[in-house]
N, C-alpha and C positions, 0 to 999 in steps of 0.2 A: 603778341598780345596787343602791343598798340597797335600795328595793323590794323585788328578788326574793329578798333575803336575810332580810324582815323575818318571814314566815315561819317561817324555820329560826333565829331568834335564837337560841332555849334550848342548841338541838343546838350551834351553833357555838361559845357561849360555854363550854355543859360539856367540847366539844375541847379550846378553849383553854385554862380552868382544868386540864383533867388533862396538859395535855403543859407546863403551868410547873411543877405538880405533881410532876411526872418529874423536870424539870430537879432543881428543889430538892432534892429526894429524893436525886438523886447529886450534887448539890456539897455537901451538909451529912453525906453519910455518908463522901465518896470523896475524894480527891487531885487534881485536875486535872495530866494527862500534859504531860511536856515535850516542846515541837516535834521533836524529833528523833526520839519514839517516834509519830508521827501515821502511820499508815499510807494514804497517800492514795487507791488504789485502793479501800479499804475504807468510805473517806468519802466517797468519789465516789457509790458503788454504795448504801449507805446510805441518806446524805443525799439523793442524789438520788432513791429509791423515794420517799422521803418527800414531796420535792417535789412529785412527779410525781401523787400520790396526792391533794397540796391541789390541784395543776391540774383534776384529772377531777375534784374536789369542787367544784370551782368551774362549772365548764362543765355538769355536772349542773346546779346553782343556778340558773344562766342559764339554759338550754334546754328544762326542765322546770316543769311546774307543779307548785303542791304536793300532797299526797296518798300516799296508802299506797306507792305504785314510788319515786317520790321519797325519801320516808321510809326506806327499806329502802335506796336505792344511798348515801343520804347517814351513814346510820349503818354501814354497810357500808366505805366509804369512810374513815369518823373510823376504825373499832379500825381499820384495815388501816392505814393514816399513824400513829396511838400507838403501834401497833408497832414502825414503821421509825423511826420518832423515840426511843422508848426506847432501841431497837437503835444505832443512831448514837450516842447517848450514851456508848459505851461507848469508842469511839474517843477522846474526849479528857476521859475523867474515870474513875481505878482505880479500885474498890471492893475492898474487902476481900475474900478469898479465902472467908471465911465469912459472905459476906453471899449467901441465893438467892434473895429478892424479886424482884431483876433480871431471872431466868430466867424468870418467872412473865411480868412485864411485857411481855416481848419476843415469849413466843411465844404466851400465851393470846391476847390481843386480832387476834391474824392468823385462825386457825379462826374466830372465831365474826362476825370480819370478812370472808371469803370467803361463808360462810354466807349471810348478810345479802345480801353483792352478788348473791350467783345466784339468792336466791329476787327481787331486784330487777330482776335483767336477763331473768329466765323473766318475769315478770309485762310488763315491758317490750315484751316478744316477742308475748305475747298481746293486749297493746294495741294493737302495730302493726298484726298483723293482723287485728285489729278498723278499725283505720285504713285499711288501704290498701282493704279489703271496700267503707269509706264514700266514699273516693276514687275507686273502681270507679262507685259509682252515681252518684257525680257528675257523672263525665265523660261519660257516658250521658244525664245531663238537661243539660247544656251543649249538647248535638246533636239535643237537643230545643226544638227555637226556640217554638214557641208557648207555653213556660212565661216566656218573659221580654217586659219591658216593651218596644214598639218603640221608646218615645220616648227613655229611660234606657236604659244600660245594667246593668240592675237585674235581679231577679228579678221576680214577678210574684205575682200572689194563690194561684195555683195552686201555683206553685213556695214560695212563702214554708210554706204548708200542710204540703208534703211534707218541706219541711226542720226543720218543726217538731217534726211528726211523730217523725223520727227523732232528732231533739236531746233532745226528752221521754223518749223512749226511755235515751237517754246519757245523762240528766241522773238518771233513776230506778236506771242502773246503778251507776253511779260515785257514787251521792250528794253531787251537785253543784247548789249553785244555777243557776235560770235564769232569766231574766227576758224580759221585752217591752216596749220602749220604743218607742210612737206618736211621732208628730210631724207636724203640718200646721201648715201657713202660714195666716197668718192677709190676711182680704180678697183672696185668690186671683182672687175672679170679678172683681175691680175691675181688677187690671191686664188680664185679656181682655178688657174692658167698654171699656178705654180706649184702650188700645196695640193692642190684637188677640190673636187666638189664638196667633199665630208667636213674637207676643213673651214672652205666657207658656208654652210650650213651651218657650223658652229661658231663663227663670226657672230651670223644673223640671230643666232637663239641667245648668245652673250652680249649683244647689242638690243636685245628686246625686252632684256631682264633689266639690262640700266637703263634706258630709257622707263621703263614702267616704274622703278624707283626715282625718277628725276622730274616726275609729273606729280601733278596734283592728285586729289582722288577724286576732284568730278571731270576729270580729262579723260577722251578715251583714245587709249593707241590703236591703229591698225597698221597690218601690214596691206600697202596698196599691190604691188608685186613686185618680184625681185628683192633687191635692194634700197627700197623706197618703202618708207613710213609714213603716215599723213596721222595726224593728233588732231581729235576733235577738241577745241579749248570753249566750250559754256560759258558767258558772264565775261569776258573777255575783249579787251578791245586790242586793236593794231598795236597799238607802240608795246601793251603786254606783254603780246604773243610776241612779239619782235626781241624781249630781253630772252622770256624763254628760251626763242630758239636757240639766241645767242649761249644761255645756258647750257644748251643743249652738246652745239656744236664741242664745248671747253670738254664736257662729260667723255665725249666720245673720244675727242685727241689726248686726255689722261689715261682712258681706258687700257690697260694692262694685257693684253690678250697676247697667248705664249699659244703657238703650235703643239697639238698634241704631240709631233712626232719626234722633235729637235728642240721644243720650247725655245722657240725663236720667238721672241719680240714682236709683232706687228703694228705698226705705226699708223692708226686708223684716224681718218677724220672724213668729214660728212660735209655738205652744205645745204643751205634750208633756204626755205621762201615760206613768207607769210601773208595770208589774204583773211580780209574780215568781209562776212557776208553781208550782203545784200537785198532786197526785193528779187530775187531770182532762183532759179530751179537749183537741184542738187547736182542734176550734170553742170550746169552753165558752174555753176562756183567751184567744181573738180577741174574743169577743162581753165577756167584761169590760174588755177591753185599750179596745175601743171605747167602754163604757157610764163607764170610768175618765174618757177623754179629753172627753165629754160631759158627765160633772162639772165639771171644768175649767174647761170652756166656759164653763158656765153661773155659773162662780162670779168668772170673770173680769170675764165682762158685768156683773154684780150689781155688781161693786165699782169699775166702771165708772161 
């Protein structure tokens, strides 16, 4: 939860200061009312917009990623709550008949907190259907079987390409990192050398299932060929994908895998490379993705 809140720190803390701010404001100029003048309906109706207001601030927080839509429902959201907050204050703290700050408080931050929300909910609106457009062609390459792996339930090289494609695309609109994270198993051909091909087949289908659990859900796995996975990471910058991988690699060398035949043990581990895209095609970003995890390699053996 704070996570998603880490983001929006400044915003929430500047709510927070301006509505103690309020507070103070009317207990050092005002009288606090006696219970018998509290009008309840009036604090219902009040107090509860206001609530209501940190609930949808919250559920935004939650549900959204950060970025300009965000930014707009979340400050949209704060004046629209400082107001019903200010406003509520009035029900149990008088002010002076010559006092009009209050007036100010109550009802400027409402306009320019509507404001705010609708150019956040129109923009909103334009993403989805930008969304549902990318969910359209999705489902269209789901009914397309020869873009996926037989062996996994993965995508495939073909398919990993075309989704690239269009993520490069997102990633150049929205001004979003994006990254590519490899990942191959290290002495592959030795378990087919020793156990057979059926048993590493089920390496690969037992390493596809925990990888798919050890990702996010706006990540997507492919199998590139063989023994090599490549994960598309959305919203992502280098040093990110770099802990992932690092997660990644711990997943695999815990990983428990027993021979169907003798349940023997297999000691499996993987090495990764990570690359965050750039102004360039989808081959050029594969072909580094590849010449990255070949460094790797080479620098593993060396120090070997």
């Amino acid at each position: 939860m704070f996570s998603v809140l880490r983001p929006h720190r400044l915003k929430l803390a500047l709510l927070l200061l301006a509505a103690n701010l309020g507070l103070l404001l009317h207990l050092a100029t005002g009288t606090l009312k006696p219970l018998e003048e509290w009008i309840w309906l009036d604090i219902l109706g009040e107090g509860g917009s206001a609530l209501l207001a940190l609930v949808w601030l919250g559920l935004v927080l939650k549900s959204r990623p950060a970025g300009r839509v965000t930014n707009y429902l979340v400050l949209g959201l704060g004046c629209i709550f400082f107001s019903w907050w200010i406003d509520s204050l009035d029900e149990f703290i008088r002010l002076p008949e010559s006092i009009t700050w209050d007036h100010w408080l109550e009802s400027g931050p409402m306009p320019v907190g509507m404001i705010l929300l609708t150019l956040g909910i129109y923009h909103w609106h334009r993403e989805q259907l930008a969304i549902n457009g990318q969910m359209e062609k999705r489902e269209r390459l789901f009914r397309e079987h020869r873009l996926f792996d037989k062996l996994t339930p993965l995508g495939g090289a073909d398919f990993l390409k075309h989704e690239l494609t269009a993520s490069l695309e997102d990633s150049r609109r929205r001004q979003q990192p994006l990254s590519l994270l490899a990942l191959d198993l290290d002495n592959f051909s030795a378990i087919n050398q020793r156990f057979g091909h059926g048993e590493g087949d089920a390496v690969l289908q037992a390493v596809s299932q925990l990888l798919v659990l050890n990702l996010r859900r706006q990540d997507l796995l492919c199998r590139l060929a063989g023994d090599r996975f490549v994960v598309l990471l959305p919203d992502t910058g280098e040093s990110q994908a770099q802990r992932l991988a690092v997660e990644l690699e711990q997943a695999i060398r815990s990983l428990a895998h027993k021979t169907r035949q003798h349940g023997e043990r297999l000691q499996l581990s993987a090495g990764t490379a990570v690359v965050m895209a750039f102004d360039e095609s989808p081959q050029a970003l594969l072909k580094r993705l590849n010449l990255r995890l070949a460094q790797s390699r080479q620098t593993l053996a060396k120090s070997a």
